[in-house]
C-alpha positions in Angstrom: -28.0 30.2 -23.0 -32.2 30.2 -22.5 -31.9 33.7 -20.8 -30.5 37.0 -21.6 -27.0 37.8 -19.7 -27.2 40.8 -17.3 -26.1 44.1 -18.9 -23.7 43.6 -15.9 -22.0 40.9 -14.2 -23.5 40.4 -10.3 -21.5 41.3 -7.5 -21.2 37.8 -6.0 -18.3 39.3 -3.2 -21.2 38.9 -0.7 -20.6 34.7 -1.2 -16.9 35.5 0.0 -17.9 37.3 3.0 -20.3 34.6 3.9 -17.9 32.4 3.9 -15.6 33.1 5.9 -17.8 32.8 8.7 -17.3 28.7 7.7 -13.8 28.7 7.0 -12.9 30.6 10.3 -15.3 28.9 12.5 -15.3 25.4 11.1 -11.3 26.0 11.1 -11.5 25.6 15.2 -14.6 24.0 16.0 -12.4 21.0 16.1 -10.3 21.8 18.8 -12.8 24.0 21.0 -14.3 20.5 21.0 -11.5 18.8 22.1 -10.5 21.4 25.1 -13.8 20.5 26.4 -12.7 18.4 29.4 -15.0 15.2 30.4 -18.3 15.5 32.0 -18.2 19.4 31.5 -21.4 19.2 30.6 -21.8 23.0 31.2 -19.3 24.4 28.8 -20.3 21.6 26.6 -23.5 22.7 26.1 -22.1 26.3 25.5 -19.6 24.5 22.4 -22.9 22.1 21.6 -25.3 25.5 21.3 -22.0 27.4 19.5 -21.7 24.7 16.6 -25.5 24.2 16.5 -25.5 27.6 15.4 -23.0 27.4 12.4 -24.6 24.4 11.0 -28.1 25.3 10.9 -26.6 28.3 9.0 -24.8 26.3 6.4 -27.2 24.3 6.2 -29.7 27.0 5.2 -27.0 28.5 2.8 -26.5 25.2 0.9 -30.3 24.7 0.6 -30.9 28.0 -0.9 -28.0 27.5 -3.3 -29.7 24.0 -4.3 -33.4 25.4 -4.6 -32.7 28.7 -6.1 -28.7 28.8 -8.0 -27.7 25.5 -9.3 -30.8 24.8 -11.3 -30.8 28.3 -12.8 -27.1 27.6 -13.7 -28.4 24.1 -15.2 -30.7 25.5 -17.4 -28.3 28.4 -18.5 -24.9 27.4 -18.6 -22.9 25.8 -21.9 -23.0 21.9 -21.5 -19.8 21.8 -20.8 -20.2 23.9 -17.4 -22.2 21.6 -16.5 -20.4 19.3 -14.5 -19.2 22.5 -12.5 -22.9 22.8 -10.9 -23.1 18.6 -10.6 -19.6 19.0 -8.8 -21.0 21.6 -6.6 -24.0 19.2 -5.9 -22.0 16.5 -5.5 -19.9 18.4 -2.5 -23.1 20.0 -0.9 -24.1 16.1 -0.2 -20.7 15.1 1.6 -20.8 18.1 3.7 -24.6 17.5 4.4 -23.8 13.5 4.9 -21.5 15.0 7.7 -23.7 16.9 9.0 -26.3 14.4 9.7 -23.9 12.4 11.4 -22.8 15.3 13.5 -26.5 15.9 14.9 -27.1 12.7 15.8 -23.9 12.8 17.7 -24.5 15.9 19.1 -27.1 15.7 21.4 -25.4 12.7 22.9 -22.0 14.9 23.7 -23.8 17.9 24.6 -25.6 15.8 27.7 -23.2 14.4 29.2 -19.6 15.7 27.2 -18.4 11.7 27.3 -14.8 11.9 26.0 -15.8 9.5 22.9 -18.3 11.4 21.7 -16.3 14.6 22.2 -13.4 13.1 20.2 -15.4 11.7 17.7 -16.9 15.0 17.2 -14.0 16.9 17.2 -12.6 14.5 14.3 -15.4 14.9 12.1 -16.0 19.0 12.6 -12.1 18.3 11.1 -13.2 17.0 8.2 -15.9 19.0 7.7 -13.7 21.9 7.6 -11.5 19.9 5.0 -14.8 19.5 3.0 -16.0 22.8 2.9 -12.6 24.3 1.9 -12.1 22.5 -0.8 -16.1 23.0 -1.9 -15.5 26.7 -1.2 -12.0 27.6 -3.0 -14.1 25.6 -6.3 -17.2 27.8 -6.2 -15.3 31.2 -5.4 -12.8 30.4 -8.3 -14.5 28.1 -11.0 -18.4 28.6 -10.0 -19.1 32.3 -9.1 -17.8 33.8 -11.8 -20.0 31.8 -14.2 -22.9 32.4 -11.9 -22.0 36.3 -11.8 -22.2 36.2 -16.0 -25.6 34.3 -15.4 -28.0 35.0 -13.0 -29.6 38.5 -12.8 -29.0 40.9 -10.0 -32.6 40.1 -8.5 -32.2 36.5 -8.7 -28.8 36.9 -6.7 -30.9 39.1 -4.3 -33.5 36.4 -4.2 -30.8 34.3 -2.6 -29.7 36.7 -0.1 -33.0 37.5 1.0 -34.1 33.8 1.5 -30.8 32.9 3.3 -31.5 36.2 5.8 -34.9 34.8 6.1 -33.7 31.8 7.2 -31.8 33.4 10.5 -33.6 33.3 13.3 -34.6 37.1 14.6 -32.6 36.2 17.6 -29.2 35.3 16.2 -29.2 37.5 13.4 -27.0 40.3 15.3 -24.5 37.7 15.8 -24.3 36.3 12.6 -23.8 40.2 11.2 -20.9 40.4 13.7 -19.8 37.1 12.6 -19.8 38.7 9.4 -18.0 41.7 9.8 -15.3 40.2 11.9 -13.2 39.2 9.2 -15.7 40.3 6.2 -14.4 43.0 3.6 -16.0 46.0 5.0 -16.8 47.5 1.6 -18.8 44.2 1.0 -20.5 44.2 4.6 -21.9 48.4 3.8 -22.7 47.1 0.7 -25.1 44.2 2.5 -26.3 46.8 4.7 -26.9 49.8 2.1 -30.4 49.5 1.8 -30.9 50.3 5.6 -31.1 54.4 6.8 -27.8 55.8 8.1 -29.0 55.9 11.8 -30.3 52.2 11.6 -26.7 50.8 9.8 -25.0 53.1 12.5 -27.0 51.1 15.3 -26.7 47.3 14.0 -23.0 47.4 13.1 -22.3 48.5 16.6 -24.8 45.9 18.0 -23.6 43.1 16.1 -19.9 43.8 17.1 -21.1 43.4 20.8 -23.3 40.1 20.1 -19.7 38.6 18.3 -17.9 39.6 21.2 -19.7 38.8 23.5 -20.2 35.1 21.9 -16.8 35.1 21.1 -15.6 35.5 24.8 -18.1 32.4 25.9 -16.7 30.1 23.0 -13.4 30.9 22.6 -12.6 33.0 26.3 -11.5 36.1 24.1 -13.4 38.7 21.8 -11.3 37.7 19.0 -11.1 34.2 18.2 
């Protein structure tokens, strides 16, 4: 290894938390797709902003793990770990080759909500979320725990600050409820330690309202 380990290993549970914002949301965009009936074009622009949302923010989580993880873990890691980051490379490009197909198709539905497009969308947000869950049980079990031996603590926090810094001002209440919805709630005070007592009190309760508020227009109930 080129660098010194960390006295200690990182504490890479926030990655979890993160993602199951993906595996919960990418696990129905499929179907909140198809119940979109045929010229809606109102409540398909309401699905169309919805899964706008989600993949500008994996999109943004994948780019930071490119730019500022897997060369790190290139440089550092035994040669034969190496493949581990390649086959992490290797999945970010299927999902992203999806995802270029799903915004060109996209704008399209979200016009006029033709039942082709819609189905065609709803197929590929399916295997999309067949994509990512493979890519994600791989780097939760095989990749973070190399990455946790690895990196140091402020390169992890490097990552988490350029993926907040990603999220526009406006959404980022809603993606901290999308967060804590199903995040482990010792991770989610953990993300939020740094913040004064008064201010963690206010944001958890505000995000909570944004989620359910979002989740009522998506889904037609607070809790998907």
């Amino acid at each position: 290894m080129s660098a010194a380990s960390p006295a200690a290993p990182v504490d890479t549970r926030v990655m979890g938390v993160i993602h199951s914002i993906y595996r919960r949301e990418f696990r129905l965009a499929g179907e909140v797709v198809r119940g979109v009936a045929d010229g809606d074009v109102p409540r398909a622009a309401v699905v169309a902003d919805h899964l706008s949302l989600l993949h500008d923010h994996l999109h943004h989580h994948h780019t930071t793990e490119d730019e500022l993880c897997w060369p790190l873990l290139l440089e550092r890691v035994p040669e034969e770990l190496a493949p581990l980051v390649h086959l992490m490379e290797s999945q970010h490009a299927q999902v992203e080759t999806l995802l270029e197909e799903i915004s060109g198709l996209l704008p399209v539905w979200r016009a006029g909500a033709g039942a082709a497009e819609r189905d065609r969308l709803a197929d590929l947000h399916d295997r999309l979320y067949l994509h990512l869950g493979e890519h994600m049980d791989a780097e939760e079990e095989r990749l973070l725990p190399i990455a946790a031996r690895t990196l140091t603590q402020a390169e992890w926090d490097t990552m988490g600050e350029t993926a907040r810094s990603q999220t526009p001002r406006s959404q980022q209440m809603l993606v901290l409820g999308m967060i804590m919805y199903e995040g482990d709630p010792e991770v989610v005070a953990l993300m939020l330690s740094a913040a004064p007592a008064p201010v963690r009190f206010v944001l958890t309760r505000l995000a909570r309202r944004a989620f359910r508020r979002h989740a009522r227009a998506v889904y037609g109930t607070p809790a998907p």
